[in-house]
Structures are given as C-alpha cells and as structure tokens.
C-alpha positions as CSV (number, residue, x, y, z in Angstrom):
1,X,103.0,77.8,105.4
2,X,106.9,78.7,106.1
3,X,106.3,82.4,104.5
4,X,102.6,83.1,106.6
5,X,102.9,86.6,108.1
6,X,99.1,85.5,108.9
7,X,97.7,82.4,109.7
8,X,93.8,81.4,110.8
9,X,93.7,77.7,112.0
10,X,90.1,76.4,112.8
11,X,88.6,80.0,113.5
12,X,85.1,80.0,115.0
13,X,83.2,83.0,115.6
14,X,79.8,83.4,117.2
15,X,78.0,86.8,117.2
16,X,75.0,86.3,120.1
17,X,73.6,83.3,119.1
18,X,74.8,83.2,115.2
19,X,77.8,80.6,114.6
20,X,79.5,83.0,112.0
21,X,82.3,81.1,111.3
22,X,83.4,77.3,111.3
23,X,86.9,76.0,111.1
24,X,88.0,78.9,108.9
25,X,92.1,78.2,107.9
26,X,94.0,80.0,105.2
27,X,97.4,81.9,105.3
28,X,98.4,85.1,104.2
29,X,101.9,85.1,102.6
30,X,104.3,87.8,103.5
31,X,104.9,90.4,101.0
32,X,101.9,89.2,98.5
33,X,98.1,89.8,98.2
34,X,95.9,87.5,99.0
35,X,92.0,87.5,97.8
36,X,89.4,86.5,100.6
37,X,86.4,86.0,98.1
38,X,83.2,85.0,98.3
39,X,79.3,85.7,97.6
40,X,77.7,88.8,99.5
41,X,77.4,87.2,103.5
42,X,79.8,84.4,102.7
43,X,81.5,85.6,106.4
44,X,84.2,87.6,104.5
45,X,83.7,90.9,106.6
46,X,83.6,89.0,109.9
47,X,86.4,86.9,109.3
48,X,88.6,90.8,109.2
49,X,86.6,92.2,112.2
50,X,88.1,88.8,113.6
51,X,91.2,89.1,112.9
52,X,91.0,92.8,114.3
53,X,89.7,91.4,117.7
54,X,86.6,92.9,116.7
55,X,84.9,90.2,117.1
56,X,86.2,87.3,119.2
57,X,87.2,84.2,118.1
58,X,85.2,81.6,119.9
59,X,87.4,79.2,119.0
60,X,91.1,78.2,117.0
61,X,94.1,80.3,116.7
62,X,94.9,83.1,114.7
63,X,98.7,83.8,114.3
64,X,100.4,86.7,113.3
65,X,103.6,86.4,112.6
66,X,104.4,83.7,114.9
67,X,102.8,85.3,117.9
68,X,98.8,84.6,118.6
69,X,97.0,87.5,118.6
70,X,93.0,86.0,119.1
71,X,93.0,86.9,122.6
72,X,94.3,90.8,121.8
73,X,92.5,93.9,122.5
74,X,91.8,95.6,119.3
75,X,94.2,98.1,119.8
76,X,97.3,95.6,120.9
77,X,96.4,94.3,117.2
78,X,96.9,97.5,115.4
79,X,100.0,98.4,117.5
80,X,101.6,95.0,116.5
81,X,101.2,96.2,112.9
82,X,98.2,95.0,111.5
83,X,96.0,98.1,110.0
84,X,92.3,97.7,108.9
85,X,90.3,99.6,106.4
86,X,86.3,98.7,107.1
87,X,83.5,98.5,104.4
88,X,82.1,101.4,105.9
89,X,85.3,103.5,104.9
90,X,85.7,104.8,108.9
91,X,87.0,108.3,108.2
92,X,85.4,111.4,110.4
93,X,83.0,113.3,107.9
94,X,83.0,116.6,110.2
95,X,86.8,116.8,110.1
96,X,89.0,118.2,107.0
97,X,91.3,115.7,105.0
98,X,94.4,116.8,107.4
99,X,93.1,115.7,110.5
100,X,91.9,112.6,109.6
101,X,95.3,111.7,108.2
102,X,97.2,113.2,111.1
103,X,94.6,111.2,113.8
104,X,95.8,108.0,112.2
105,X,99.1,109.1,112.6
106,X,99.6,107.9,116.2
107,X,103.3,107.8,116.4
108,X,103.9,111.6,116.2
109,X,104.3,114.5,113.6
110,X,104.1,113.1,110.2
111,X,106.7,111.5,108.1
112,X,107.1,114.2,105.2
113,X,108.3,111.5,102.4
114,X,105.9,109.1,103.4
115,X,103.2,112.1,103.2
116,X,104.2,113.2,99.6
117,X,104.6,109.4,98.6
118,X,101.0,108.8,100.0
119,X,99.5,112.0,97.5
120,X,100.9,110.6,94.8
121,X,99.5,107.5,95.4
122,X,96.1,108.9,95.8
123,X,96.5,113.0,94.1
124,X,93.2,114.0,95.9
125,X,94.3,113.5,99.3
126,X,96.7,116.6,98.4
127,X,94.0,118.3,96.5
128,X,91.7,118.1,99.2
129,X,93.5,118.3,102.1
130,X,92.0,121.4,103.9
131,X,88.4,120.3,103.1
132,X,85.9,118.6,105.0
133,X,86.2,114.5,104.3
134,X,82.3,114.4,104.5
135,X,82.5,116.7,101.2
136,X,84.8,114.1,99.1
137,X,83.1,111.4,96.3
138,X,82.6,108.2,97.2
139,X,86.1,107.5,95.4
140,X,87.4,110.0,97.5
141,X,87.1,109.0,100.9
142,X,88.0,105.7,100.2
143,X,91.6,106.7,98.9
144,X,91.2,108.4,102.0
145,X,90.6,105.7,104.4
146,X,93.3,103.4,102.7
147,X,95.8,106.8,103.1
148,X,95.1,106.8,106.7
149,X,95.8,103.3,107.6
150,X,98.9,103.5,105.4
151,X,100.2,107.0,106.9
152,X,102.8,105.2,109.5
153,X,104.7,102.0,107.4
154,X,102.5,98.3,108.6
155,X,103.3,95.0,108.5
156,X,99.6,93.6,107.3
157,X,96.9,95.8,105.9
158,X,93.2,94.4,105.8
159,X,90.9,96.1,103.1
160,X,87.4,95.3,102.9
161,X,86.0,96.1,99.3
162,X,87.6,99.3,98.2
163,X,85.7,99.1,94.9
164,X,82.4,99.0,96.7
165,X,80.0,101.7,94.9
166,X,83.0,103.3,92.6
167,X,82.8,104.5,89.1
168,X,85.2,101.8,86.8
169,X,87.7,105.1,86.4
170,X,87.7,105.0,90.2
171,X,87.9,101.4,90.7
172,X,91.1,101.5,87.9
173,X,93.1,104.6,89.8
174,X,92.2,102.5,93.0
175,X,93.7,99.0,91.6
176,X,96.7,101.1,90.2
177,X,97.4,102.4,94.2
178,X,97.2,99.0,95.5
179,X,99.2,97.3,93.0
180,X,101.8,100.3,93.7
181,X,101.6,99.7,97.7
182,X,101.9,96.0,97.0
183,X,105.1,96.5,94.9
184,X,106.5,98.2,98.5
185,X,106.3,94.4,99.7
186,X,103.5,95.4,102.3
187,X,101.4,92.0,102.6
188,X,97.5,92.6,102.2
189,X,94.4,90.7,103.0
190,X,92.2,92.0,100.5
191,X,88.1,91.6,100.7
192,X,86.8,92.4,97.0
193,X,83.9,91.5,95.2
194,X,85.2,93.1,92.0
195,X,86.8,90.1,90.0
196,X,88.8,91.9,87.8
197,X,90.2,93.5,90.3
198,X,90.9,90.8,92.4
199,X,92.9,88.8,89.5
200,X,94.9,92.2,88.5
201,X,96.0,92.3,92.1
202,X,95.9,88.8,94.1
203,X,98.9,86.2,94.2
204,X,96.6,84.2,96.0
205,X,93.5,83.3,97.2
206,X,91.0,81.8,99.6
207,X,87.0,81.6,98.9
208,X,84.4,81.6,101.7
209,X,80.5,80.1,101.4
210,X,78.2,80.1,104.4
211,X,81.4,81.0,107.0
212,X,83.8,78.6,105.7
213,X,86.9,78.2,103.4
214,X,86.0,76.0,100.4
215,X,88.9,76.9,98.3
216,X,92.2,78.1,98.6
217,X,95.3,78.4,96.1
218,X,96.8,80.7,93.0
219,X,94.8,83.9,92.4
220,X,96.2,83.1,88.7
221,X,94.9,79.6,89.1
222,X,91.2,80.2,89.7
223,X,91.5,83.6,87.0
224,X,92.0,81.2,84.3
225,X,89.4,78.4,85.7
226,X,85.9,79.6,84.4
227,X,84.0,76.6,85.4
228,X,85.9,76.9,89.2
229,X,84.6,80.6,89.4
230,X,80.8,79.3,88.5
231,X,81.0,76.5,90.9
232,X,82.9,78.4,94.1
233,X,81.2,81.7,93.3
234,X,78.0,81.7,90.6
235,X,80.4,83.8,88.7
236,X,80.3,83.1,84.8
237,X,82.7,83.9,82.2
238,X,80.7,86.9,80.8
239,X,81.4,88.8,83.5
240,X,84.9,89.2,83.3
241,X,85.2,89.9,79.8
C-alpha cells in the first residue's frame, strides 16, 4: 500500500515454544485508524508487543515508514515515533497524575499548548493532576495512559482496548478523544473489542483468528456486513443495535 506508514509482511512470532503468529500482513494507512479485531486470544495483543520489539518477530518484516524496524530495541521503536498504550494501562499507581505525564515527556519541559490541548481532551487529567494515579477510576487512568503516550506529538500510536472494563459514559467520552486525536491526522492502530466503537472510529480494518489475518478492508465495509461480522467474529447483529 503507497499510503502505509506501517506495514507487517509475513510476521511470525514465537513465545518459548508457542508459534503466536503465522504470516500476519496488513497495513496501517497514514493519517487514518485502523481496527485490529478479533476474538479474545486471536494474537491481537502480541501482534502490538510485536510491533513494539516486545516481542521479536521470528520471522518477516515489519516496516515503518519505509525503514524496518523488527530488529529494533524497544526503545529505538518509540524514539522513531511509534508510542504504545498496553491492555494493562502502564501508568505508575504510587506517583501523582503530574509525574506520570511529565515521565513520558522525554524530550524536556512540557509543551504548554499541547498540555492544555491534552486536558481538554481528557478534563480529569487537569482535575486530577496533583493526585496519586493509583486513586483514579478505571476510566481515569486510561485517559491517563493514552495522555501520556500522546504528551510529545507521534507519528503511530498503538492502543490496546481502551474500552476494556469502562462504564458506556466512559467508553463514549473515550471514543469522542480518539475521534478528536484522529482528526489531528495522527495514524492509530487501534486493538478494541468494543464494536461500536470500532465502527464509530476505524477507516479500516484487519481481523485476526488463532494468530492470523483472515480479513482485511473498509471498517464501513464489514459495519454494514452482519453475516461477515458472525462469520469472522461470532458477532450477531443484536449486539450492535
């Protein structure tokens, strides 16, 4: 794809003796979102940590922005502009709002207008930002986690279900962020198990079973293909009305 910012072409992982992955290839448009979906251990999470150099690719290439980056130390793969928000949220429970945000800030003081665009984005990281982060809802600290890895301006951000556990008024405020932060043209890769959310926010798509791609295409196209969802997914049409 001309457009790819990222590109995965015949990614294996193995993790000990597990094959993980097998021949996984999609591309992530610049400037769009794109949907990784798939059932609960379809290899979604691996394929990020993956990407991260968290785990290494056994095998294919994986591209970023024209430059391989599968043999990259995890931090070489941030610095080149790639940011990653984990499942597990990754934010430092002992330590107030303030310093978790100025921690991710590894290029220096902060940049003010980016700082007051960020807590507008997501009000309590302003409200809370002399409290501990272990004190914050669920909701909370995962605003906070995508703040942090959005603090300094990055090229790719990979987001690994921010709906996970949230309220629906949270999962709305939190798909009204993203759709904001997408409308800056930052490109996402975008983990979600939340359907509805998915199709407010994806351009397009790729759907993982057992650690490989069997889909990929138009977010809008497979949001308005009930019988597609079912097949790729065992999702029915109830369950996005």
């Amino acid at each position: 794809m001309a457009d790819a910012l990222l590109t995965l072409e015949g990614v294996h992982t193995h993790i000990g003796p597990y094959h993980i992955l097998h021949e996984v290839s999609f591309a992530v448009p610049r400037g769009g979102v794109t949907m990784l979906l798939g059932r609960n251990g379809a290899g979604k999470s691996t394929t990020l940590r993956t990407i991260m150099g968290l785990w290494k690719a056994s095998l294919g290439t994986i591209t970023f922005d024209g430059r391989p980056i599968q043999g990259l130390a995890t931090p070489d793969i941030a610095r080149a502009g790639i940011a990653y928000v984990p499942e597990n949220m990754g934010i430092f429970a002992d330590l107030t709002v303030a310093e978790n945000m100025r921690l991710a800030a590894t290029s220096g003081p902060f940049d003010e207008k980016r700082l007051a665009w960020i807590k507008e984005l997501f009000p309590p990281i302003g409200t809370f930002w002399d409290k501990a982060a272990g004190t914050l809802s669920g909701g909370q600290k995962q605003m906070l986690s995508v703040a942090r890895a959005i603090i300094e301006p990055r090229r790719l951000i990979l987001i690994d279900e921010p709906s996970k556990g949230l309220a629906p008024a949270i999962i709305a405020a939190m798909t009204a962020a993203l759709k904001e932060l997408k409308d800056t043209d930052t490109t996402i890769l975008l983990v979600e198990q939340n359907f509805a959310m998915a199709s407010a926010l994806g351009d397009t798509v790729a759907v993982m079973d057992d650690g490989r791609i069997v889909h990929a295409g138009a977010m809008a196209e497979l949001a308005a293909d009930a019988s597609l969802q079912e097949k790729l997914m065992g999702l029915s049409l109830e369950v996005h009305q």
